[in-house]
C-alpha positions, 0 to 999 in steps of 0.5 A: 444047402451046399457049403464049400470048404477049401482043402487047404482049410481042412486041416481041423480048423474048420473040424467044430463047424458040423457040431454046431450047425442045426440046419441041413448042410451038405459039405464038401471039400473042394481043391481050388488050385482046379479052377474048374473043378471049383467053378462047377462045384459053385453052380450048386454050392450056396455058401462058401468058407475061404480066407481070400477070394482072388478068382474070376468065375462064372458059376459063382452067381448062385453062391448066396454068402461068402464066410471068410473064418477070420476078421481080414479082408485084404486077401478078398478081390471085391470086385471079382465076388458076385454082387449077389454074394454076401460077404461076412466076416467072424471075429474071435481072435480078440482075447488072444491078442489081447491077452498077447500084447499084455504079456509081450508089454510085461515081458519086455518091462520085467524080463523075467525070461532074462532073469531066469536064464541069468539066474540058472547060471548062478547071477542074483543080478537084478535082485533086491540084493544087487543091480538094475530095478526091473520096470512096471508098467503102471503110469505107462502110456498105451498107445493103441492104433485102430479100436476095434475088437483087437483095441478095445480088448487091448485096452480093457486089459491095460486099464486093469494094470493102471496103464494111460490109454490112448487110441486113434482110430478112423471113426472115433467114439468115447470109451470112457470104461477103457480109454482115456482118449479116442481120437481120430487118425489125424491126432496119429502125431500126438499119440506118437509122441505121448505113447510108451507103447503103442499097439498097432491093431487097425485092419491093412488098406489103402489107407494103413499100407505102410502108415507107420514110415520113417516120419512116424518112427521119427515121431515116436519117443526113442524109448517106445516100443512098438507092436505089431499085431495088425498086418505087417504091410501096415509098418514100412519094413525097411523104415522099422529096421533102419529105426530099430538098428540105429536106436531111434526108437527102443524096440519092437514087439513083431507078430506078423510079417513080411514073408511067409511059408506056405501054409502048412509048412513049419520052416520057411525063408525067413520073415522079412529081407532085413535081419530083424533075428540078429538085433537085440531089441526085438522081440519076435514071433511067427503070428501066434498072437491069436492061435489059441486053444479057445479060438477054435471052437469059438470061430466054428461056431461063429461061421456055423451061426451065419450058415444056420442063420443063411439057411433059416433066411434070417438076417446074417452076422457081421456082414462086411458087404451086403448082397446087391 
């Protein structure tokens, strides 16, 4: 069996898959700016690992399985991928996220890295002795947009600090160990209004591109803080800044953007046309929620499972869309 990776992928995140596999692959590391090149190495390739998918070739009607190494397809052209061509998908990134948009929700309730810079310079402000109480986020209001992995993972975590969630999502289904309520996107309105925070999680397409727009951000509570850790295409980026700068909603927690650099490539423009850096109610990072030191080795083995499982002829994981 033949396995084509993209050079820009063999940057060590793909280096755990050989130690997983228990079947015979061959792999080889194929530069696809050589449309060529690539279209050649696909007549004998049967397995592929590729993020995006924007090509046109004719050799790829031999390739059996397409395995993107993450959960987002908006970068795969359908269309353009051999209708013999499984498409799958891994996941993995859960734990991360989750685990950020916790510690980004008690970062902005307790400041403790205010706090900190406060107090070195000698200001006991915000102590038992003196000044504001921080917050808690116990009785607060979760709400949680798209219940996927990402959402359900969100929500076990806030259950455990005593948070009310809340959550729409396209196909609605009772979670009681985790959710107090599961609607569907048309209740979008009431989570809204009732949400403290909400976390956007739902996958980017035709129906979530720019879902969050100056209707919602008007919808929400003026002291809500929205997070994003989705697609950045899902919230109007100039609808979030305009809200944000006038004080219409209390702040943003944003992970993923706009505009980036090329991969590989520490410093890039900046990440949005609007200058989110210079307002003071927003909390940004440059789309580390799920680049963890355990999603490594977790992702090389969900994409090396498929392959052993693709070469042994049995049924693949996480199969976004079957082979005609």
């Amino acid at each position: 069996m033949r396995l084509l990776i993209k050079k820009i992928d063999d940057d060590g995140r793909l280096s755990l898959v050989p130690q997983f596999l228990d079947t015979d692959w061959d792999i080889e590391v194929i530069d696809t700016q050589d449309l060529a090149a690539l279209d050649r190495a696909l007549a004998h390739a049967d397995a592929m690992v590729s993020m995006s998918w924007k090509w046109e070739l004719r050799q790829a009607s031999n390739l059996k399985l397409l395995q993107l190494p993450g959960a987002g397809t908006d970068e795969i052209d359908f269309a353009r991928v051999p209708r013999a061509t499984a498409i799958c998908n891994c996941y993995e990134h859960e734990i991360g996220i989750a685990e950020y948009v916790l510690g980004a929700m008690l970062e902005w309730t307790i400041a403790v890295r205010r706090m900190d810079w406060q107090f070195r310079r000698g200001s006991w402000a915000g102590s038992y002795l003196c000044g504001p109480r921080h917050g808690e986020l116990f009785g607060k209001t979760l709400g949680i947009v798209g219940y996927g992995r990402i959402g359900r993972g969100v929500a076990q975590r806030a259950k455990a600090f005593g948070m009310r969630v809340v959550a729409c999502t396209r196909s609605p289904r009772p979670d009681a160990a985790f959710a107090d309520r599961v609607d569907g996107m048309e209740r979008l309105g009431d989570l809204l209004a009732d949400a403290d925070f909400i976390a956007v999680a739902a996958p980017l397409n035709d129906q979530t591109r720019g879902l969050f727009d100056t209707r919602a951000f008007a919808a929400m509570r003026r002291t809500a803080v929205i997070i994003n850790v989705a697609r950045g295409a899902i919230i109007d980026e100039q609808a979030l800044y305009q809200a944000l700068a006038e004080r219409r909603i209390g702040g943003a927690i944003i992970d993923v953007w706009y505009r980036y650099p090329p991969q590989g490539q520490p410093q890039g423009p900046r990440p949005s046309v609007f200058p989110f850096h210079e307002l003071d109610n927003v909390l940004m990072t440059p789309h580390v929620s799920a680049w963890t030191d355990g999603l490594l080795p977790r992702r090389n083995r969900a994409v090396a499972t498929n392959l052993n499982r693709l070469a042994r002829g049995e049924a693949l994981l996480n199969v976004v869309r079957a082979p005609a």
